[in-house]
C-alpha positions as CSV (number, residue, x, y, z in Angstrom):
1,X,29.8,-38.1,31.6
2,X,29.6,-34.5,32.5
3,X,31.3,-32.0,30.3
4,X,31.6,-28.4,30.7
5,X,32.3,-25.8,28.2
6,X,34.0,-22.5,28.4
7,X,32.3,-20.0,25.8
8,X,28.9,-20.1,24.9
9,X,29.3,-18.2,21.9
10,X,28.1,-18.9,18.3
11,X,30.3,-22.0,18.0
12,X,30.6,-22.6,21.7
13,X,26.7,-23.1,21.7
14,X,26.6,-25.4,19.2
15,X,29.3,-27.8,20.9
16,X,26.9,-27.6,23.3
17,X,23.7,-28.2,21.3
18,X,26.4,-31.1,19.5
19,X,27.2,-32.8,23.0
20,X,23.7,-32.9,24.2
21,X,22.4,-34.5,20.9
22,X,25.5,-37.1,21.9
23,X,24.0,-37.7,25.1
24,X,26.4,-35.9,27.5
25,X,24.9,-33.5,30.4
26,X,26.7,-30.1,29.5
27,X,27.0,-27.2,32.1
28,X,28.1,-24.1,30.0
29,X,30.3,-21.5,31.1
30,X,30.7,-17.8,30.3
31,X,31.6,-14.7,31.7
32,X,28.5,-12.2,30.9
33,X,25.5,-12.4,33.3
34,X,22.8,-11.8,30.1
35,X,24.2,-14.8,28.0
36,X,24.0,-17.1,31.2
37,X,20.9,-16.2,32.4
38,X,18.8,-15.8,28.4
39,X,20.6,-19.6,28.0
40,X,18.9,-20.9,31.6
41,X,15.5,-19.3,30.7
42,X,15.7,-21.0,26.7
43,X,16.2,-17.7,25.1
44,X,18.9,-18.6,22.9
45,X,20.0,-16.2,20.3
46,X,21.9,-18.7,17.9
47,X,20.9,-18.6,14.7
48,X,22.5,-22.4,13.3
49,X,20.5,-24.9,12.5
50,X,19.4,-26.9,15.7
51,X,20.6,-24.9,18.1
52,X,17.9,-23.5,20.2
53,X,15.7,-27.2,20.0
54,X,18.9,-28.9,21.1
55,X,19.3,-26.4,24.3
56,X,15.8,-26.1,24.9
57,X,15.5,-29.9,25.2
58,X,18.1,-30.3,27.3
59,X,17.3,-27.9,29.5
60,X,14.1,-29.3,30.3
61,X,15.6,-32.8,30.5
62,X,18.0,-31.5,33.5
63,X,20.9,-31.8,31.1
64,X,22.0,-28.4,30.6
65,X,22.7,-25.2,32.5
66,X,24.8,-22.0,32.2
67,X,26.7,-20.5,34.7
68,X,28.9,-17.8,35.8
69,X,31.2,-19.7,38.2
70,X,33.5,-21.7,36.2
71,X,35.6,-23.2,39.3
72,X,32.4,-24.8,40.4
73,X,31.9,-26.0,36.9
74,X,35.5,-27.5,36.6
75,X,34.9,-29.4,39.9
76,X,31.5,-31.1,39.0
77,X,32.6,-32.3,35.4
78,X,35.2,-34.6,33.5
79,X,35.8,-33.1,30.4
80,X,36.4,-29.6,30.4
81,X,36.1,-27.7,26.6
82,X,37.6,-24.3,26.1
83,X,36.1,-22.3,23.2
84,X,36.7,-18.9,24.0
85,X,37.4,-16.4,21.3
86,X,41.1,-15.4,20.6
87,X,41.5,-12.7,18.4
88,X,44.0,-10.2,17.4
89,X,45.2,-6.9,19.7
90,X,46.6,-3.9,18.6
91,X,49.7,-5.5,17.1
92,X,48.2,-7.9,15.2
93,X,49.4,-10.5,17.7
94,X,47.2,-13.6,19.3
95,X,45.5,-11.9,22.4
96,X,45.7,-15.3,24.8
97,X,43.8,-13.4,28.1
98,X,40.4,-14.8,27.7
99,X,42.1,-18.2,26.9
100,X,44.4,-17.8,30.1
101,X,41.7,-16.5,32.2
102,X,39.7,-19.6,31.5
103,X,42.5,-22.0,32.0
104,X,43.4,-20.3,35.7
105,X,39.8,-21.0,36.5
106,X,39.3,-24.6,35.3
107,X,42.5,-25.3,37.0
108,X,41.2,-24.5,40.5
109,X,38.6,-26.9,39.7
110,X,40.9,-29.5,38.3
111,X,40.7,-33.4,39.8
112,X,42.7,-36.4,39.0
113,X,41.7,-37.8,35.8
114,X,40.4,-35.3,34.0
115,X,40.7,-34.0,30.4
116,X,41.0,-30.8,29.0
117,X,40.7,-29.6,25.5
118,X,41.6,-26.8,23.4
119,X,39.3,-25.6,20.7
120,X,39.7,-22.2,20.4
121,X,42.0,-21.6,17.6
122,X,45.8,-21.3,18.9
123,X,49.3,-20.6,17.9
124,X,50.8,-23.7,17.4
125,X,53.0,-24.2,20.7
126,X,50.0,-22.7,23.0
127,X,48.3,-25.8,24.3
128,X,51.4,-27.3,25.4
129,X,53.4,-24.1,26.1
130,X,50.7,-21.8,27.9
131,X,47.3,-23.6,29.0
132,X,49.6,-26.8,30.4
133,X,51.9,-25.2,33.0
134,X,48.7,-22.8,34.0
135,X,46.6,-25.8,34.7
136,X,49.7,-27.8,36.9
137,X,50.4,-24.5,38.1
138,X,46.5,-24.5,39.9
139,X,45.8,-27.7,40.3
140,X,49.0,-28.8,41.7
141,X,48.8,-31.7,39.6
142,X,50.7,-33.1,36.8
143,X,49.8,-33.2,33.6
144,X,49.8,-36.2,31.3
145,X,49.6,-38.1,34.0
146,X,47.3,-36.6,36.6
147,X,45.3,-35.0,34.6
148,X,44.9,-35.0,30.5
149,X,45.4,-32.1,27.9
150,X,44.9,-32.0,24.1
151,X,43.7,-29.4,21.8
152,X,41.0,-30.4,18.9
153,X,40.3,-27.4,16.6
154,X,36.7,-26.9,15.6
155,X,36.7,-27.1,11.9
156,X,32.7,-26.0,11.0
157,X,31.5,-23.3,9.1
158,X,29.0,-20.9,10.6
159,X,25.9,-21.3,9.4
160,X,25.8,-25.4,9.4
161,X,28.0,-26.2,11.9
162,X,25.9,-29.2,13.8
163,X,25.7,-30.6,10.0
164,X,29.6,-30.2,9.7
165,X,30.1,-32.4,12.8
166,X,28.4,-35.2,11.0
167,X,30.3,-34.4,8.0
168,X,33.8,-34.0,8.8
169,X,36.8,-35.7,10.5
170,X,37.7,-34.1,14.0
171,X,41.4,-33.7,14.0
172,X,42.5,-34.2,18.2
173,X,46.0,-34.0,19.2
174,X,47.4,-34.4,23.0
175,X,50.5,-32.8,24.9
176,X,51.6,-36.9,25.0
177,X,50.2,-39.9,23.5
178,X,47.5,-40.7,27.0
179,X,46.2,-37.5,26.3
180,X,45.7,-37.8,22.8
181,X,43.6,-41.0,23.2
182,X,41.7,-40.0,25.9
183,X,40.4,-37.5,23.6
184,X,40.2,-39.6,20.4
185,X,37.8,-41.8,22.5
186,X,35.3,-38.2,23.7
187,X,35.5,-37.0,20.0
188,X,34.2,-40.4,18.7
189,X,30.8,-40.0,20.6
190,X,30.6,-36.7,18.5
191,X,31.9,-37.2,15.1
192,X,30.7,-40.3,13.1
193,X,32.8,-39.8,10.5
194,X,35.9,-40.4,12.8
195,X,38.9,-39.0,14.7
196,X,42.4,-38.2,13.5
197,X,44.9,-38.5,16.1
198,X,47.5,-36.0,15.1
199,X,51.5,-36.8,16.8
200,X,50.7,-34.0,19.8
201,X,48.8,-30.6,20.2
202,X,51.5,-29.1,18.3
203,X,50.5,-30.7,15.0
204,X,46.7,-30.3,16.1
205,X,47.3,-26.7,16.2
206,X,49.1,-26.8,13.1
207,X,46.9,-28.5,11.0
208,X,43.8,-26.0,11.6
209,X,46.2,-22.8,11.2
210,X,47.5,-24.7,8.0
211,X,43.7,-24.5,6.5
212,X,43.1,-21.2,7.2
213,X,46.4,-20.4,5.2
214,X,45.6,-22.4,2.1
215,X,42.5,-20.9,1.5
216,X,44.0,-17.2,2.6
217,X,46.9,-17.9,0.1
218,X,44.8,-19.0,-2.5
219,X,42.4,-16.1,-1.9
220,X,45.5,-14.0,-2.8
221,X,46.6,-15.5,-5.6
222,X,42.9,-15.2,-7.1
223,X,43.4,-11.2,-6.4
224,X,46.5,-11.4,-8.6
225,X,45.3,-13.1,-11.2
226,X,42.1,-10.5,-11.1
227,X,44.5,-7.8,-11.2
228,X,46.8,-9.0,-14.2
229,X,43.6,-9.8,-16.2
230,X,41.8,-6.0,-15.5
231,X,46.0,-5.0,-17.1
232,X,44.9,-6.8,-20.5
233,X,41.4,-6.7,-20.5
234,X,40.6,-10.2,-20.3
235,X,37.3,-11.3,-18.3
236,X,38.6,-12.9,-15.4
237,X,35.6,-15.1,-14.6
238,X,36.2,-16.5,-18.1
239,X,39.6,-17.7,-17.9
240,X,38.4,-18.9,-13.9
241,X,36.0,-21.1,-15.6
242,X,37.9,-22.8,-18.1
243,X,41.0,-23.1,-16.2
244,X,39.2,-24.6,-13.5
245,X,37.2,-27.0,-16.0
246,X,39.9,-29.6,-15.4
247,X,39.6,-31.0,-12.0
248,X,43.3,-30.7,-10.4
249,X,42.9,-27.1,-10.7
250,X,41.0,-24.8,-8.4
251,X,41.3,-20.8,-9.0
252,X,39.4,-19.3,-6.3
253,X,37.4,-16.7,-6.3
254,X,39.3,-13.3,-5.5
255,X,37.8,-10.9,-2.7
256,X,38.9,-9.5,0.9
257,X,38.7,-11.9,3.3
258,X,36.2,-11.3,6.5
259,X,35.5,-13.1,9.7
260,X,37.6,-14.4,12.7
261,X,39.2,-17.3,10.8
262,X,40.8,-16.4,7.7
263,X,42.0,-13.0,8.0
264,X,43.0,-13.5,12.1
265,X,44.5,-16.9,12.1
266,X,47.7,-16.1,9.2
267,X,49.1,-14.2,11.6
268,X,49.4,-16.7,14.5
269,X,52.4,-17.7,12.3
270,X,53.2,-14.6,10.0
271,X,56.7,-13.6,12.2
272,X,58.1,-16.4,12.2
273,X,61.0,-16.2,9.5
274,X,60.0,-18.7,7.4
275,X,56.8,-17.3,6.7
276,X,57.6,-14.7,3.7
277,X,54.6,-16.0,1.3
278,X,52.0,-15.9,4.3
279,X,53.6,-12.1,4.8
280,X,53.1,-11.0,1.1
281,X,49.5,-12.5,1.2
282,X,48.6,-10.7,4.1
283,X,49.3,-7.7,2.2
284,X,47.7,-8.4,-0.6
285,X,44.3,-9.2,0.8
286,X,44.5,-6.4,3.7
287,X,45.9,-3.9,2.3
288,X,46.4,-4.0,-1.4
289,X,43.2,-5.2,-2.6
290,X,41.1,-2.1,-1.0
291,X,43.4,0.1,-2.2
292,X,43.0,-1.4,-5.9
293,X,39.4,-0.6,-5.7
294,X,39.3,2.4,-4.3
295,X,41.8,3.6,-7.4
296,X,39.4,1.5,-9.5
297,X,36.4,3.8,-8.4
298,X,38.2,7.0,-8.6
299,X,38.8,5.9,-12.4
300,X,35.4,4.6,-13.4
301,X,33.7,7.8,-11.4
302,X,36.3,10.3,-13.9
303,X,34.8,8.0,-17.1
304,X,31.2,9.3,-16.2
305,X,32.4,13.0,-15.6
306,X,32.6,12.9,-11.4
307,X,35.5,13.1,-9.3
308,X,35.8,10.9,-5.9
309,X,35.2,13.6,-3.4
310,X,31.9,14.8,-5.3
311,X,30.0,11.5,-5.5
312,X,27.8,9.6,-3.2
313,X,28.9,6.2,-2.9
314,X,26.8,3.1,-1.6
315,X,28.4,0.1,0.3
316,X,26.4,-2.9,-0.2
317,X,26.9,-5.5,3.0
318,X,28.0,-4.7,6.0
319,X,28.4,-8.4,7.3
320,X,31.5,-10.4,6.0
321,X,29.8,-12.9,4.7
322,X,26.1,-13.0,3.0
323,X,23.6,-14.6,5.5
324,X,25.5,-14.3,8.5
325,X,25.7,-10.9,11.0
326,X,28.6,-10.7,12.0
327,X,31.1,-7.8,10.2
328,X,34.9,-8.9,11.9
329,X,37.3,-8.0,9.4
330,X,34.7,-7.4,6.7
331,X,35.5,-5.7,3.5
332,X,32.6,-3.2,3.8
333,X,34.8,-1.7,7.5
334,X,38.0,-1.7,5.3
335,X,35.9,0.9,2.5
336,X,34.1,2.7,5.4
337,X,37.9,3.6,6.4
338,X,39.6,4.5,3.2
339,X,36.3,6.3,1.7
340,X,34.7,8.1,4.5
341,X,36.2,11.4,4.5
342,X,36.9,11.2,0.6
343,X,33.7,11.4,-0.8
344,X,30.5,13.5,-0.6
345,X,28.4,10.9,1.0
346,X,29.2,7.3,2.3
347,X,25.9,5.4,2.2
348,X,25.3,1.5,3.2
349,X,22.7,-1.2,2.9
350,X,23.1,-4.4,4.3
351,X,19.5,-6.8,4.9
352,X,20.8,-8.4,8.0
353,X,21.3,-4.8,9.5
354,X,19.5,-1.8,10.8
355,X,19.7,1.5,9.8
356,X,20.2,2.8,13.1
357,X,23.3,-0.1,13.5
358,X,24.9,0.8,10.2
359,X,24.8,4.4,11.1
360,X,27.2,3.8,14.0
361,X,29.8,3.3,11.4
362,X,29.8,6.7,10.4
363,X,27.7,6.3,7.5
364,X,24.1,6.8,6.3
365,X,22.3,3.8,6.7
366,X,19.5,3.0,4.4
367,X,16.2,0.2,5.1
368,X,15.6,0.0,1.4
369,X,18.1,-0.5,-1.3
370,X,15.7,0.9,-4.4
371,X,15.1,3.8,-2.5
372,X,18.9,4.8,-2.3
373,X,20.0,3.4,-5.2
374,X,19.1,6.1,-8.3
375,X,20.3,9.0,-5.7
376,X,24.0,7.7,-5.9
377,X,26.9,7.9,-7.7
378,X,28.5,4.4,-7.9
379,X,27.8,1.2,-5.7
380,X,30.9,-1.2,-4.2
381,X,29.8,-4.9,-3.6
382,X,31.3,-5.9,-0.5
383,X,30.5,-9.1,0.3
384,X,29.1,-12.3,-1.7
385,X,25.0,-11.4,-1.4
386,X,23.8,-13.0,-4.7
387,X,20.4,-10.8,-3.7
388,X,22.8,-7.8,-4.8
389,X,22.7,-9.3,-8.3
390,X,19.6,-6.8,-8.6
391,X,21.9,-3.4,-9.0
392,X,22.9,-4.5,-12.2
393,X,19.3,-4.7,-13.6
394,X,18.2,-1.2,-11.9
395,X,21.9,1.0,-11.2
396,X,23.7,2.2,-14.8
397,X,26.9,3.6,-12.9
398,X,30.4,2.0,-11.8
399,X,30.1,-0.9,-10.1
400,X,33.0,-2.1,-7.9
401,X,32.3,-6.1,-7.9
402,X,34.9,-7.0,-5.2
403,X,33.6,-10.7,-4.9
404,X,32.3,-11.4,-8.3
405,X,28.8,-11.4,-7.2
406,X,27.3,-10.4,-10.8
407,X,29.6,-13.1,-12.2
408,X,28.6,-16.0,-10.0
């Protein structure tokens, strides 16, 4: 069976590298010319495990090429996968144009009998709402009965995600019960632990968003809990550990959340009038948390004699997350904006980062931390790099600890 998948991103790369382990021949799609033609000459720039070997031996198998033309692609394969990114505009609303732009195009390719599936992350409603009556619209064909549609979230974590196929559940749910099994039977070639057939894309939809919500709302609840201890002085991390010592409970650890997932997908559902707890937790973890330690600077910086606009401040981590380089919605962008015309100097260090690339924030980047860190004022911790543990050992000013990395 030929399958073809739209977005060759980080995750859309390893569906790929996932499909061709399975056996399938994959022909990927996307729409820049570098990506297409670096993935047809094996210079893949993934960095998860098993990537690069998995293209690299396909491509010299025959099994897998890139391409620009996605109508051509739609026509020569059975199973069409879209994994484009969908992220938030202006308005903090989903921004559905690559996702539309890939379903026009798959739909001039479309033939009787084929299946196409949702991935990408969607408002619950989308699959059956918006990529549907595009696809009949094109193809002239119906769907459910012509052709097949259901959406199956990925559900992996960057930085093992061909180990989370093998790991987890794949959760698959079609716009009617043909297309749900249709795409129960693909998944089952990919995920040995099993398929759960959800009641229709709807629930599918629902049950990824859902996820992303828990641990958002959780996340939140953490940065309360943070914040009422620092009002008594009680160590945090201390009543964390013993709380959580019993196993039915689980107090996260607080922080701002980074990344595409946990910050973006909240608000797929966040107008919708029933959602006033996903509303105040959004604000919490956007807006209120920064602001909390930015006031918590100002006051550590006034213990040691210095006020805010006199001090040099270092931002440790650019990235959201320790390991991976990518900063989307990282807490590091979220100081960058409330310090940077507040202080004396903004200063930043980040491993996975160049001077030269941190510097196009606005800041000055730095190669080395130990040769910054005795010229400045105070240091925030913004993301979970357990390599930052070190500042504590060689830095005696304030510390802002946003993710607890000197308590881990």
């Amino acid at each position: 069976m030929r399958v073809a998948v739209y977005g060759l991103g980080n995750v859309g790369s390893a569906l790929v590298a996932a499909l061709l382990n399975a056996g399938f021949e994959v022909i990927g799609v996307d729409i820049k010319e570098k990506l297409v033609k670096d993935l047809n000459a094996g210079r893949i720039k993934s960095k998860e495990p098993g990537v690069k070997e998995a293209i690299r031996k396909g491509l010299k198998k025959g099994l897998f090429r890139a391409t620009l033309d996605g109508v051509e692609a739609s026509k020569q394969s059975k199973v069409k996968i879209i994994i484009v990114p969908v992220v938030l505009d202006k308005r903090n609303k989903a921004d559905l144009k690559p996702l539309i732009n890939a379903t026009k195009v798959i739909a001039k390719g479309l033939k009787k009998g084929d299946l196409v599936i949702t991935e990408t992350t969607l408002p619950i409603g989308t699959t059956a709402n918006v990529v549907t009556p595009l696809l009949e619209k094109g193809s002239k064909l119906k769907a459910g009965k012509d052709f097949f549609v259901a959406h199956a979230p990925e559900r992996v974590y960057v930085g093992r995600i061909l180990e989370d196929y093998k790991k987890y559940k794949k959760v698959v749910g079609g716009i009617n019960r043909t297309s749900g099994l249709k795409a129960k039977k693909f998944y089952e070639k990919l995920f040995p632990k099993g398929v759960i057939l959800m009641e229709n894309s709807d629930a599918a939809e629902a049950a990824k968003i859902f996820g992303i919500l828990y641990r958002n709302t959780n996340i939140a609840l953490a940065n309360e809990l943070y914040r009422i201890c620092e009002r008594f002085g009680i160590n945090f991390w201390k009543v964390r550990e013993a709380v959580n010592s019993i196993g039915f409970f689980h107090i996260h650890k607080p922080g701002i959340p980074g990344g595409y997932c946990v910050p973006v997908y909240p608000h797929f559902v966040s107008h919708l009038p029933e959602a006033e707890l996903i509303r105040k937790v959004l604000e919490i973890n956007e807006k209120k948390m920064v602001g909390y330690h930015v006031k918590k600077l100002e006051k550590e910086l006034r213990k040691i004699g210095k006020k805010l606009k006199n001090s040099k401040v270092l931002i440790l981590g650019r990235s959201f997350r320790a390991g991976v380089k990518e900063d989307a919605y990282s807490a590091s962008l979220s100081f960058v904006k409330a310090l940077k015309n507040k202080v004396k100097a903004l200063i930043m260090y980040d491993p996975l980062y160049k001077k030269e690339e941190m510097e196009a924030l606005g800041v000055k980047g730095v190669d080395s931390l130990k040769d910054v860190i005795r010229k400045v004022d105070a240091v925030i911790i913004a993301n979970d790099n357990r390599k930052f543990r070190i500042v504590k050992k060689i830095f005696k000013g304030p510390i802002i600890d946003v993710f607890g990395v000197l308590e881990d």
